[in-house]
N, C-alpha and C positions, 0 to 999 in steps of 0.2 A: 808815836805810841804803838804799843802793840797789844795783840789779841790771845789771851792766854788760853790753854783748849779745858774743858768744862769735862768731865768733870777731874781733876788733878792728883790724884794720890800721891804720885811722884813730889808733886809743888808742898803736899800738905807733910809729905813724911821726909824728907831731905832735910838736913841740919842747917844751922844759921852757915852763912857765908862767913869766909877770913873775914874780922874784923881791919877795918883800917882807917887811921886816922887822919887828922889833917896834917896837911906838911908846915912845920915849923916856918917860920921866916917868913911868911909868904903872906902879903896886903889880906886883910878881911876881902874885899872885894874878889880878887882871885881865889880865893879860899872859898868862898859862897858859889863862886860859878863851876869848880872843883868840884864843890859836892855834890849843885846840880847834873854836872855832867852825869860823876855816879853814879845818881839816881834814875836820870834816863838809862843807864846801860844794865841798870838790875832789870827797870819794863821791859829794856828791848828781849833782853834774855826769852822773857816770856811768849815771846811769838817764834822763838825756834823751839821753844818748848810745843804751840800750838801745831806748827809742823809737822815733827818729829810724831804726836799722837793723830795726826788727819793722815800721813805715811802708814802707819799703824792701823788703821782702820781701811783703808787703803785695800793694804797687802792681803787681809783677812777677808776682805769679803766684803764687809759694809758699804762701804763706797765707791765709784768710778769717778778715779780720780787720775788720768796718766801727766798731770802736774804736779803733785805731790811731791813725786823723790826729786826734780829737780831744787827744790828749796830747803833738800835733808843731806848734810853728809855722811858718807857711805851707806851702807843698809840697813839704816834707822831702825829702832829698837822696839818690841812688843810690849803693847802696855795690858794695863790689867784689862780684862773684861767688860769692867761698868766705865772705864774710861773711852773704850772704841763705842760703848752702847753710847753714851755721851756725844763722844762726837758726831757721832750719827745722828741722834735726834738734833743737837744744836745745828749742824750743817744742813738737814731737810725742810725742815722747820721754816730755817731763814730765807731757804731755797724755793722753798712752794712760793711764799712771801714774795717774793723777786719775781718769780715768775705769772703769779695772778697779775702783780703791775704790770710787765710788759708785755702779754698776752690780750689785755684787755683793747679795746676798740679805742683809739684814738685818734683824732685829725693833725698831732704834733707827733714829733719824735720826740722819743721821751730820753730822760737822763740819770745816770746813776752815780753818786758819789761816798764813795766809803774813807770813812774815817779812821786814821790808823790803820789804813789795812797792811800795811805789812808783808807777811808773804803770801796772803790770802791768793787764790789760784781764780776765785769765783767771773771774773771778767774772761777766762779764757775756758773753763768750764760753760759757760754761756754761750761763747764763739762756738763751740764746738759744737752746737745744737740752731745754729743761726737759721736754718733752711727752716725751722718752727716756728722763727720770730721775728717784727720787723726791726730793724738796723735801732738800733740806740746808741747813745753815749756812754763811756764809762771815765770817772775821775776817780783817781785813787790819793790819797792824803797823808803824810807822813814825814817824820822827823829826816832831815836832810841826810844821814846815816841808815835810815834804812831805807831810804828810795834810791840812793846810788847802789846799794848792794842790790836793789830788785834789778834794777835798769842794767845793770852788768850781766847777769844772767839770763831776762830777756832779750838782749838786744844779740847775749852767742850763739843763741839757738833759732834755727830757721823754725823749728817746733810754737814757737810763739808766737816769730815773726810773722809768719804766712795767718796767723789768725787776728792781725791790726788790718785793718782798710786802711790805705791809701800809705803817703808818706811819713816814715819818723824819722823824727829830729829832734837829739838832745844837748842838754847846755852842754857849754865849755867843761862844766865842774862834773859833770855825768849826776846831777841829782834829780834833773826832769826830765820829761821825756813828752815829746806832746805829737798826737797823728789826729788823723779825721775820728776814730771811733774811739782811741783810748789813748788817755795822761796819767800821768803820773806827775804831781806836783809836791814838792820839798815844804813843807811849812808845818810850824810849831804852831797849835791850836791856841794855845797859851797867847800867843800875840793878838787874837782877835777879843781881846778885854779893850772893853770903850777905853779905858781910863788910861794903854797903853800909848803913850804919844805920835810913835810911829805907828803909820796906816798900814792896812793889812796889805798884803803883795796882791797886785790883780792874778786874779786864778784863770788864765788863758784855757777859752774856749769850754769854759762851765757858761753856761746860757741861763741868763735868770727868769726868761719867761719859758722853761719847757717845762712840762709835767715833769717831778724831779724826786727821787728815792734817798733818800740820807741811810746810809749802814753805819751803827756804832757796835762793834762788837768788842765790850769788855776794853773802850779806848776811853772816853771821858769819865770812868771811874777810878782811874787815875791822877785826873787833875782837881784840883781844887772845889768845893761844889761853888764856889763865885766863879771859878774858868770853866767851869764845865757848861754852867748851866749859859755864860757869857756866847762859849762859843757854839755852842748848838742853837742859841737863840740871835748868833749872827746870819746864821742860813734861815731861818725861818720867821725874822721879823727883819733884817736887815738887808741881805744880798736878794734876797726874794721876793718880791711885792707878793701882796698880801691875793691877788688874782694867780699867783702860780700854784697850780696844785701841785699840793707837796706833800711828801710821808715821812716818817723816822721811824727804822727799825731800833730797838735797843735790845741787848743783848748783856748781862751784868748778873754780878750773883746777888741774893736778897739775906734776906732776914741771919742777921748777924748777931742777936740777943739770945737765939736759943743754942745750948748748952755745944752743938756742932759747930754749930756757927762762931762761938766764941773760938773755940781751938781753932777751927779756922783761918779766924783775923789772926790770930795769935801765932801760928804757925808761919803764915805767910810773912808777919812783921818781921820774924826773926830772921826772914832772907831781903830784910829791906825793901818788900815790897807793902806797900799803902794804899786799900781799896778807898781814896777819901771823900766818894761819893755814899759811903754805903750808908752809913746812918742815915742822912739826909732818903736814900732813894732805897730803902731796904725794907719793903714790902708791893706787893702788885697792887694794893690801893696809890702806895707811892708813887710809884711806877706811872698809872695812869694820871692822876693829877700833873706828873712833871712834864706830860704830853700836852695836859688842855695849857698850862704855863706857857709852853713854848708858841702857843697859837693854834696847835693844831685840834683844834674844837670838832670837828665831824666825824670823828668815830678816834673812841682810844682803846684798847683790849690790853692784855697784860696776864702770862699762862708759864707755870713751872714748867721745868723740863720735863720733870715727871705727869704733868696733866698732859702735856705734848705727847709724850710718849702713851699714858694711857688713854687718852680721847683722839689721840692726831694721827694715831697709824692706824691702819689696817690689821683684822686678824690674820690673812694672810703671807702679810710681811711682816708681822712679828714671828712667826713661823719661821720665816727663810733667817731673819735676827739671827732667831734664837738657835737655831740648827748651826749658826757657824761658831758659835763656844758656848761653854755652859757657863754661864752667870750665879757663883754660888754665894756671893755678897748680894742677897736679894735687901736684905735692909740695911746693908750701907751705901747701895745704888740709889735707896727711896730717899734716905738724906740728903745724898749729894745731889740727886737731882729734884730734892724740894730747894736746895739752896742757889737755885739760879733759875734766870728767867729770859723771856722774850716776852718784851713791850712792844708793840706798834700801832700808831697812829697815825693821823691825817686829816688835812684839810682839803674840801673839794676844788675850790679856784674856780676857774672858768672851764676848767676840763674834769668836772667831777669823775667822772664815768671810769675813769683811771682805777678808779676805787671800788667798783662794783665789787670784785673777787674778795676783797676783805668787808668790805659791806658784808656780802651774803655770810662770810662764817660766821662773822660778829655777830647775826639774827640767830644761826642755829645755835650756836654758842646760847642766846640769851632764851631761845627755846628750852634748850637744856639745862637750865636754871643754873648755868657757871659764872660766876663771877664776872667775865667782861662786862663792857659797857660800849653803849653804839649810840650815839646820839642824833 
């Protein structure tokens, strides 16, 4: 699965794809796994999409980012305005998130596993600030197609290399790759439905008793909401007893009934892409309830891009924003960034404390009379 970047003009204004049909002659059976293929390479599409605008954001100023161009080819292309503002909030946002967990006091070493992450840079972005933090894990999760194309690219460059601890080592087929601090494991989330007869692949060196981070960014909104909600709920009632503290970021766009939102869906379908979590999980009440579902009962919150951006920055680095372009879709920004969100939640476990840093927002948050909820 991949991570499409928020907010998309490009995605929403771009014409349907060549139509193509099935091939004649060919067993129903082959014909069904044909079109599946298809369909995963219309999602994958979408994370060189996300690339290509976190490069963009990049180049301009918003972000420090010197992994970026590695996952872009040649000198990736300038997107609009409210799209680098976009990325920016989606990527700090997630970022402050990641870092309150592993900054916080703990007696275990703690764990990160991101879903779908695809060419996400964020494990080596981390590395790169290690002297502020203690040593953690990082798992990364993905369709065996785009984990060999990651692993291929990190394993050419000592730029990457030199920020793994210890030894790497990958399959025969180059689709895993697993060291002391970070993997990369090949696997379709779709397989971990109870009802699938073959068991899931053991996920080498993911530890089900550490304080443990789940990342979904805009990845189980693509699968089914019976596989979505299956395999998010394989990590957090299943592979994880119920004493490991554990968290889920989500990351996904909302509310798909009002009048943008409709073109939206409708835009996107026409390139073969299917958000087909959204009804199901398409408001921040939503959002929050699909958190306490998966178990995670001691704190859920749930905040637009654009409350992100108006209550979560500073005035002074809206300032530095806003000085590197001028933003003259002021109300096509507030749409696109009232139509997607970050949810996160958590259970304490035995290592509550993990969670103090979202604790604390979640209070001021509900001092400020917003919407979250902290239980």
């Amino acid at each position: 699965m991949a991570a499409p970047h928020i907010p998309n003009l490009n995605t929403l204004r771009r014409g349907p794809p060549p139509l193509t049909g099935r091939a004649r002659g060919v067993p129903s059976s082959s014909r069904d796994e044909a079109d599946q293929l298809a369909k995963d390479k219309i999602v994958q599409q979408t994370d060189q999409d996300a690339s290509v605008s976190r490069l963009s954001a990049v180049q301009i100023g918003y972000l420090d980012d010197p992994y970026a161009r590695f996952f872009v080819s040649g000198d990736g292309q300038r997107r609009f305005p409210i799209i680098n503002r976009g990325t920016y909030v989606r990527t700090t946002s997630i970022d402050t998130l990641v870092l309150q967990f592993l900054s916080s006091p703990s007696l275990y070493q703690k764990q990160i596993i991101s879903l779908g992450a695809g060419s996400d840079t964020r494990f080596f972005r981390l590395r790169s600030h290690s002297q502020t933090l203690p040593p953690f894990l990082y798992h990364e999760l993905d369709l065996p197609s785009n984990t060999s194309q990651k692993i291929s690219i990190v394993t050419r460059s000592s730029t990457f290399q030199n920020l793994i601890s210890g030894d790497i080592t990958t399959s025969e087929d180059h689709t895993s790759l697993s060291s002391p601090s970070y993997n990369i494991h090949p696997l379709d989330l779709r397989t971990l439905d109870p009802t699938n007869p073959t068991p899931p692949p053991s996920l080498h060196r993911i530890d089900p008793l550490l304080p443990t981070l789940l990342i979904s960014e805009c990845c189980l909104i693509y699968l089914s909401p019976h596989l979505a909600d299956a395999a998010a709920t394989y990590f957090t009632r299943t592979l994880f007893p119920a004493s490991t503290s554990l968290g889920l970021i989500l990351y996904e766009p909302i509310n798909p009934n009002t009048p943008f939102g409709r073109v939206m869906v409708s835009n996107l379908a026409a390139r073969g892409i299917v958000l087909q979590t959204l009804k199901r999980y398409g408001s921040l009440e939503a959002q929050r309830e699909r958190l306490r579902v998966y178990g995670l009962g001691s704190g859920r919150q749930a905040r637009t891009v654009d409350m992100l951006w108006e209550e979560g920055v500073g005035e002074g680095e809206k300032e530095r924003v806003a000085g590197l372009e001028m933003v003259d879709e002021v109300e096509e920004w507030k749409l696109l960034a009232g139509h997607y969100c970050v949810a996160w939640g958590w259970r304490d476990g035995v290592d509550g404390g993990v969670w103090d840093g979202w604790r604390e927002e979640g209070e001021a948050c509900g001092r400020g009379g917003g919407e979250d909820l902290v239980v």
